[in-house]
C-alpha positions in Angstrom: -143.5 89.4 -44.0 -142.8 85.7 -44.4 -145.0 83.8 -46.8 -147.2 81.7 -43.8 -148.2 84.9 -41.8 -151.7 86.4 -42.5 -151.9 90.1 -40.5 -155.4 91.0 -40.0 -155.2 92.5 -36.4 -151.5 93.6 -37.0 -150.7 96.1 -40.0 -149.4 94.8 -43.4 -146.6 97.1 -42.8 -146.3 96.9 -39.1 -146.2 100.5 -39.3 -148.2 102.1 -35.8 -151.9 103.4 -36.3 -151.4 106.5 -34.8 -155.2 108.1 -35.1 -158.8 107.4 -35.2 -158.9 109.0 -38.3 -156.2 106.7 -40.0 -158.0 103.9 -38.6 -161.2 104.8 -39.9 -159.5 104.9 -43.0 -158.7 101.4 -43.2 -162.2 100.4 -42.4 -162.1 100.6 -39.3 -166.0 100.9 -36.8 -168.1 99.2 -40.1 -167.9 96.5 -37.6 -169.7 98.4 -35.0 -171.8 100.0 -37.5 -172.9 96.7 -38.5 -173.6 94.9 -34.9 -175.7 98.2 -33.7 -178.1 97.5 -36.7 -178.8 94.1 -34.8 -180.5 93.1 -31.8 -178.4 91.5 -29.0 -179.4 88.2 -29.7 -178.5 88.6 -33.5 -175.5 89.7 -32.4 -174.7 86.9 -30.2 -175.2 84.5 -33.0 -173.0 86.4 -35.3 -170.1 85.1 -32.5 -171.0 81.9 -32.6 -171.5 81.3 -36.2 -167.6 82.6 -36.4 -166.3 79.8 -34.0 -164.2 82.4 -32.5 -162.3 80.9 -29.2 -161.0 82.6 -26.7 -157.4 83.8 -27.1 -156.9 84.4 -23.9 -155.7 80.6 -23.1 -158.8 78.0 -22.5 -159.7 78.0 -25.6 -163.6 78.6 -24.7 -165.9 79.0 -27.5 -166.4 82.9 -27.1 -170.4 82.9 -28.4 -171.1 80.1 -25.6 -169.5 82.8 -23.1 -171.8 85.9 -24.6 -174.8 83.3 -24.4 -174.7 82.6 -21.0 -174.0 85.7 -19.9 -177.1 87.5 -22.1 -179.2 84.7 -21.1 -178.7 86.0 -17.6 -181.9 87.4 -15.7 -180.2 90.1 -14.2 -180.9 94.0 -14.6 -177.2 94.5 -15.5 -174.2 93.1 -17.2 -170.5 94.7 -17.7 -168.5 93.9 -20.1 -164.7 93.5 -19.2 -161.5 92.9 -21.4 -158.6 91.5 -19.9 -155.4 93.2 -20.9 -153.4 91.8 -18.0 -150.9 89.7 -19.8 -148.6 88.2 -17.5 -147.7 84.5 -18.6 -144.0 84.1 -19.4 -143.3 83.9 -22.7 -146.6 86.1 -24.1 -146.4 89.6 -25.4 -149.0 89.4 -28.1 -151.8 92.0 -26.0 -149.2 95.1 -25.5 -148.4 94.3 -28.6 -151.0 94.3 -30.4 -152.4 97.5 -28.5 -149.1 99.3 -29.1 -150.1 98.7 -32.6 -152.9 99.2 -32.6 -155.6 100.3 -29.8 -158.6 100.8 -32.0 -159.4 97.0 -32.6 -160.1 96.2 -28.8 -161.9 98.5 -28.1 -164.3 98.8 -30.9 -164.3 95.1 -29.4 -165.3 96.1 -26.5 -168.1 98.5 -27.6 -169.4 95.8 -30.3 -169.8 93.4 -26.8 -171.4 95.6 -24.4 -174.0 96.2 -27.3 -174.7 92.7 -27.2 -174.9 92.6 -23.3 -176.6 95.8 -23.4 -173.8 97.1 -20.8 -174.0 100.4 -19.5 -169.9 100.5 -19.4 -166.9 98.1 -20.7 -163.6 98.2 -19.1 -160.6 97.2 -19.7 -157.8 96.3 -16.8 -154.6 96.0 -17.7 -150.9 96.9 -15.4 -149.7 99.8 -14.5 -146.5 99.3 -15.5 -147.3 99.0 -19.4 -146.7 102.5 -19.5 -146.8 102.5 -23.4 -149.4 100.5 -24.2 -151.7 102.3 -21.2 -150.9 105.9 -23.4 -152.0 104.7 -26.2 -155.6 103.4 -25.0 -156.2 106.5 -23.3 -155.7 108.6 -26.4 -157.8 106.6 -28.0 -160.7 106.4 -25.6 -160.2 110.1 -26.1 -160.8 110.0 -30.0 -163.7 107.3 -29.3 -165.7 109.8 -27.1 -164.7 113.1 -29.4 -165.8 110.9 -32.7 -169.1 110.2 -31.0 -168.3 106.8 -30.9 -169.2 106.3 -27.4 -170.1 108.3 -24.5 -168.1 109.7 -22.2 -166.9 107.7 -19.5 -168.3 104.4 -21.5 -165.0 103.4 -21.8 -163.1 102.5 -18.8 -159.1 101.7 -18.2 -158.7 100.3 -14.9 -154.5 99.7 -14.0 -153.9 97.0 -11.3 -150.8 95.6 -10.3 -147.8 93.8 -11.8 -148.9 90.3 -10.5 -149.4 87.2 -12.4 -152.7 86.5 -10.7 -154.3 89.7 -12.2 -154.6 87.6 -15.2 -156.9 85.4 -13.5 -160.3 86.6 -14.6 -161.8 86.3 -11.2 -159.0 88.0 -10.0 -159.3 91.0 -12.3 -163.1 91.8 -11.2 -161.2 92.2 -7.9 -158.8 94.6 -8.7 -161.6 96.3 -11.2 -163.7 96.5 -7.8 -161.0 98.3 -5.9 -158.9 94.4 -4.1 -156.3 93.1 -4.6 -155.4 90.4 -7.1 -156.8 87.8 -5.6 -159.0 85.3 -7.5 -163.1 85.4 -5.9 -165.1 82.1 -5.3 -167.8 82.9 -7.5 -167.1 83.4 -11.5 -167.9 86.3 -13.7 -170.8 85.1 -15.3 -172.5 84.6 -12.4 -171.3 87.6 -9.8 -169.6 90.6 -12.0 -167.9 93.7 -10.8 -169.7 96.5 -8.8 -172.4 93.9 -7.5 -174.6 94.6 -4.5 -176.1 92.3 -1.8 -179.6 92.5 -4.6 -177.9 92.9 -8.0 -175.2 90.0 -9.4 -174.0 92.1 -12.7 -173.1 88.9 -14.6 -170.1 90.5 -16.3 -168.6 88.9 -19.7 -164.6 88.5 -20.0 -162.8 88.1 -22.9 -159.3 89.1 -23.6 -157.7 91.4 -25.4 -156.7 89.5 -28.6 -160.8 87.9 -28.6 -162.0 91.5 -28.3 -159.7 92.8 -31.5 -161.4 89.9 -33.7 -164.8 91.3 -33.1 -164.4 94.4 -35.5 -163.5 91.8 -38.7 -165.8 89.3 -37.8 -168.6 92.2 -38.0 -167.5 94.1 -40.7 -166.7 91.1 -43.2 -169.1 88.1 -41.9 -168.2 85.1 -39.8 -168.0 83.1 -42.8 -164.9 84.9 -44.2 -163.4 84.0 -40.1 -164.0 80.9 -40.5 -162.2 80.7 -44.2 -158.9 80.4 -42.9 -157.8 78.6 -39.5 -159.1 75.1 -39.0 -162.9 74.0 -38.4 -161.4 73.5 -34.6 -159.6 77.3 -34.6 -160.8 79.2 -36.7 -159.0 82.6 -37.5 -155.7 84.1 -37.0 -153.7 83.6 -33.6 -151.2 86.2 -32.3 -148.1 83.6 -31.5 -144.9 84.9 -29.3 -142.4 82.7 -29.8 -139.3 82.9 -27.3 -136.3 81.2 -26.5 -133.5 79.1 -28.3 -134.7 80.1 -32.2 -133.0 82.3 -34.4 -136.2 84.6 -35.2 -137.9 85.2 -32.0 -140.6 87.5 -32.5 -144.6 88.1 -32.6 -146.7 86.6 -35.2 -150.1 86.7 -36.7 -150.7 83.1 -38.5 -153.7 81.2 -39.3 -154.4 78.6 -36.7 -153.7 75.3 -38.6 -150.1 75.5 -39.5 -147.9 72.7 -37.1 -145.6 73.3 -34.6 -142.4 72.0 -36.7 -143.6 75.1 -39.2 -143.5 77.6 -36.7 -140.3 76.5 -35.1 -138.4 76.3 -38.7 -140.2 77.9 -41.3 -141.0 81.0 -38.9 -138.1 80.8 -36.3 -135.7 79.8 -38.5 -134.5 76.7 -36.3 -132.3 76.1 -33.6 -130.3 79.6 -32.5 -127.2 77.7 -31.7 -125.2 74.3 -32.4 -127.5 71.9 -30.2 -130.9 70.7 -31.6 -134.2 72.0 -30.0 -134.8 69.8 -26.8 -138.4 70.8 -25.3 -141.4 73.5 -26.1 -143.4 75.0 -23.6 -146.9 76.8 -24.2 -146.2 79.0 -21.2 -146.0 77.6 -17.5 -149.6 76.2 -18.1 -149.6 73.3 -19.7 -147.6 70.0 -20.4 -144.2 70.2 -22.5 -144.0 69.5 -25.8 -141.2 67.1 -27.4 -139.4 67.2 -30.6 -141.8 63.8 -32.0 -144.9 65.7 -31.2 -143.8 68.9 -33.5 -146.0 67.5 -36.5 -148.8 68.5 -34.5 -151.4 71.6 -35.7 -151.4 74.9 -33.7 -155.2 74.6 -32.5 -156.8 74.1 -29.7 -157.9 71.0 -30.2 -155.0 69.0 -31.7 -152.8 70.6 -29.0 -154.9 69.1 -26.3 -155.2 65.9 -27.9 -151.3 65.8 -27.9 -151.4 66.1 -24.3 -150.3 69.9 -24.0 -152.6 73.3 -24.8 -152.1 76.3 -27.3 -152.4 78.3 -24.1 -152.4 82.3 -24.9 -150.1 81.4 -28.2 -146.8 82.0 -26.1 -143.9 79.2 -27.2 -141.2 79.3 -25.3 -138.1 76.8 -26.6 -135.2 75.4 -24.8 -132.3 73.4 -26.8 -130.5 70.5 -26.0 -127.7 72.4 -23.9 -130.4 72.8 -20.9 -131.2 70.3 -17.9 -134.4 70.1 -17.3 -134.2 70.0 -13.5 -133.2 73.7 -13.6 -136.2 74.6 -15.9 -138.6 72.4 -14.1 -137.3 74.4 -10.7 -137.4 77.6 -12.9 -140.8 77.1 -13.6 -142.5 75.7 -10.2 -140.2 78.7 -8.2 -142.2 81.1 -10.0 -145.6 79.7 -9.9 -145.0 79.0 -6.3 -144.2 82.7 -5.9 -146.8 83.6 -7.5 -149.6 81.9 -5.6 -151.8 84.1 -4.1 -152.1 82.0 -0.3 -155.7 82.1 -0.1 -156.0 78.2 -0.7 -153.5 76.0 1.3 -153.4 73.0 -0.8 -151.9 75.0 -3.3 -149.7 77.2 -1.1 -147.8 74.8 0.7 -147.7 72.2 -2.6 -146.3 74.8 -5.1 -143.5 75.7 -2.2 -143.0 72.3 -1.4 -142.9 71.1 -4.8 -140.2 73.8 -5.6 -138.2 72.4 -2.5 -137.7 69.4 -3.1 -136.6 70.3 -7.1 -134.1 73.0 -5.7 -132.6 69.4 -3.5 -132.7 67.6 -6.7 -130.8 70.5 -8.9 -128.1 70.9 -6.1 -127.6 67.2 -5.4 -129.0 67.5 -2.2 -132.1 65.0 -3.7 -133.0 61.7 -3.9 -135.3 59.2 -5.2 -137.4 60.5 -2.0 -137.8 63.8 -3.3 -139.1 62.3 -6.8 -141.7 60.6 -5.0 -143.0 63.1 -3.1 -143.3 65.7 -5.5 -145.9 63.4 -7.4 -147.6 63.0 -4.3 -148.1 66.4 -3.9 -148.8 67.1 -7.3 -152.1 64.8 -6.6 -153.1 67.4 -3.9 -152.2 71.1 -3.9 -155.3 71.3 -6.3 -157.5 70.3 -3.7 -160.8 73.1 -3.3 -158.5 75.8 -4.8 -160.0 79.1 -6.5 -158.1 79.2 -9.7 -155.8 76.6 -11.7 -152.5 78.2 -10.7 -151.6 74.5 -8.9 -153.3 72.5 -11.7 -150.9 74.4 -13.9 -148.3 73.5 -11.5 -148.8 69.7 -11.2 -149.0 69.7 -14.5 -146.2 71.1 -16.2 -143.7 69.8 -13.0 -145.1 65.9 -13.6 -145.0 66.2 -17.4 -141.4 67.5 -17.7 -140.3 64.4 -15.2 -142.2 61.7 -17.2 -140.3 63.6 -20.2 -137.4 63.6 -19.5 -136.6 60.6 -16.6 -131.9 60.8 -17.2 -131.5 64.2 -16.1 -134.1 64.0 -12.7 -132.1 60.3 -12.1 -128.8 61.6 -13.0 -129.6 64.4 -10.2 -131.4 62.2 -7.8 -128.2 59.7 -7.6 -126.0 63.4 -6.8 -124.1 62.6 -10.1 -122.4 65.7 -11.7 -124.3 67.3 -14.1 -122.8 68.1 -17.5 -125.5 70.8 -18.6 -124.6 74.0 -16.9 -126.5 76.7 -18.6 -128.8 78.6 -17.0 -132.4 78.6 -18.6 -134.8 81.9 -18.5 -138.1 82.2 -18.0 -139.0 84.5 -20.4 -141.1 87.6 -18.5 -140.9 89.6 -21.2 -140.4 93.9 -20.5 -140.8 94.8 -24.7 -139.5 93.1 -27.9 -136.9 95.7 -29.3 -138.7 95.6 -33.1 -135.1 97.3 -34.3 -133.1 94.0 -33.1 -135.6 91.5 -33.6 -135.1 90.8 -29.5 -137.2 90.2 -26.7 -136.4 92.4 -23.6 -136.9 90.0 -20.1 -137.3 91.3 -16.6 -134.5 91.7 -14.6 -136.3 89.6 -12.1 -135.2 86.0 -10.8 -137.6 83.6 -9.1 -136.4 82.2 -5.5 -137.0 79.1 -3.5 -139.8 79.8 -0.9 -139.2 77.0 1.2 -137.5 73.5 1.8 -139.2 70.4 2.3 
């Protein structure tokens, strides 16, 4: 374990908690112990007085969220965990479940006391064939243990899109739809609602779940002893791409960016000098002068980018960034859902007019027009997939202006290598490597 790492949701050893029983062991459901001995409310402001965010990537103060939701008039609430990690460069959920299962979903029980829920559910992909196994065997213990009723505890498997991350999205697929994000948000029309009953329904991902337990069990002052006043806690960070140690990490929010890239990942993986960081394809890139800056929420977005879900994904100085900026607006564009046409046609069209830049076919035209329609494919959409998209495309231009003029003008470009876009399949813990999907984003569509 390298000195800044602090494992609190991940085993000292790293070693698998196979049972219940071993997990028990450890300490593990004094946190659930301890929130059923208090009313809702009192549980409620046990989340707030941690300053517990949301892992899952806004950031949103998780005891705020439980609030509003409580605070609710409705009969009935659900309480949902969202295990459908889909952003590039993020494996820190099927991870951490792989692990070990028993944190979220004490989670998950500890919330739907609070919201007085009469089930929680948690919907993840069917395709995370592992980490799926090992929740179901553990519901199983849950329910033998007594420590919940049978059929309390719901796994719901939905489809390998990246929408299904979208939390209105995920009450659709919960509800029986497909992935495809609803008008109306959780909070205030849940899953299984009638044309009389709303069932408010509280979200919160799987790493926000697995904090619950601690925060219970050993008092939300001891959470908010390490971290920063803005973050406090422990943040599961993937970090991907050009460094010599890629791998998961548990650290305590407050460490900086030029730490995690050399202390943790060892530096640059080859000759050439790290060129830009990405927080997943979600927020603005990050440069080599900003790398001084702390890993919160906060001092992220202050910098002009976003911790996002804790995914870092880093590209060296051999890359042109017109092939990563085309890498990254082909796949959002694929992965828009078509229900809002601002956002359908701009994240195609977008993607267009990079693929003319990146095989010289561009101009100082195409330049122009993908800020245009950077200013409109988030017109009335449901969900920030082309928010996401206008602004990683726009900051990565502004970032970097030689290689997007060097294209423009249909001057050769000397920087050949391909990037990836890392969609990561499972991190091989015996090689220290991420496995990627063997899947390639494709131009939709020409402008």
């Amino acid at each position: 374990m390298l000195p800044q790492e602090k494992r609190i949701l991940l085993p000292q050893d790293l070693k698998t908690v196979k049972t219940l029983e071993e997990y028990r062991g450890t300490g593990g459901l004094a946190g659930l112990q301890k929130a059923r001995s208090l009313g809702p409310q009192q549980a409620i402001d046990v989340v707030k007085q941690s300053g517990l965010r949301g892992r899952g990537g806004a950031g949103f103060p998780v005891g705020v969220k439980w609030q509003t939701v409580y605070d609710d008039p409705s009969t009935t609430k659900y309480v949902v965990c969202n295990g459908a990690e889909g952003e590039p460069g993020t494996y820190k959920d099927r991870y951490l479940i792989s692990k070990n299962p028993y944190w979220v979903l004490e989670g998950m029980l500890i919330a739907a006391h609070a919201m007085k829920a009469p089930a929680a559910i948690i919907g993840t992909k069917k395709k995370f064939t592992h980490p799926v196994e090992r929740l179901q065997k553990a519901v199983a213990e849950f329910e033998a243990a007594g420590a919940a009723p049978r059929g309390f505890l719901e796994i719901v498997l939905g489809p390998d899109d990246y929408l299904f991350g979208e939390e209105k999205a995920l009450l659709e697929v919960i509800d029986g739809y497909d992935a495809m994000p609803r008008n109306l948000p959780p909070f205030y029309v849940g899953i299984r609602a009638t044309p009389t009953e709303r069932n408010p329904t509280l979200v919160n991902n799987v790493e926000s779940m697995s904090h619950l337990p601690n925060i219970f069990a050993r008092g939300p002052e001891w959470f908010r002893s390490f971290g920063t006043k803005d973050t406090p806690g422990t943040m599961m960070i993937t970090l991907s791409g050009d460094v010599k140690r890629p791998g998961i990490y548990e650290l305590p929010t407050g460490l900086t960016l030029r730490q995690l890239l050399y202390d943790i990942g060892g530096g640059p993986a080859g000759d050439e000098p790290f060129k830009a960081v990405f927080s997943g394809v979600s927020n603005a890139v990050i440069l080599p002068e900003a790398f001084d800056t702390v890993m919160d929420f906060g001092s992220l977005r202050a910098a002009g980018a976003g911790l996002g879900s804790g995914g870092f994904m880093v590209y060296d100085a051999s890359h042109c960034m017109v092939k990563v900026a085309l890498m990254f607006s082909s796949f959002l564009a694929e992965s828009s859902c078509g229900q809002c046409i601002p956002c359908k046609r701009g994240c195609r069209v977008i993607t267009g007019h990079l693929d003319n830049l990146e095989s010289n076919r561009g101009s100082r035209e195409d330049l122009d027009n993908i800020f245009y329609e950077s200013g409109h494919c988030t017109d009335q959409t449901r969900c920030f997939l082309p928010q996401q998209e206008a602004k990683v495309i726009t900051s990565i231009i502004q970032a970097f202006p030689e290689d997007f003029k060097r294209h423009a003008q249909g001057l050769r470009c000397p920087l050949t290598r391909q990037p990836v876009l890392p969609r990561i399949e499972y991190f091989d813990e015996a090689t220290s490597r991420f496995i990627y999907e063997n899947k390639q984003s494709v131009v939709l569509s020409r402008p």
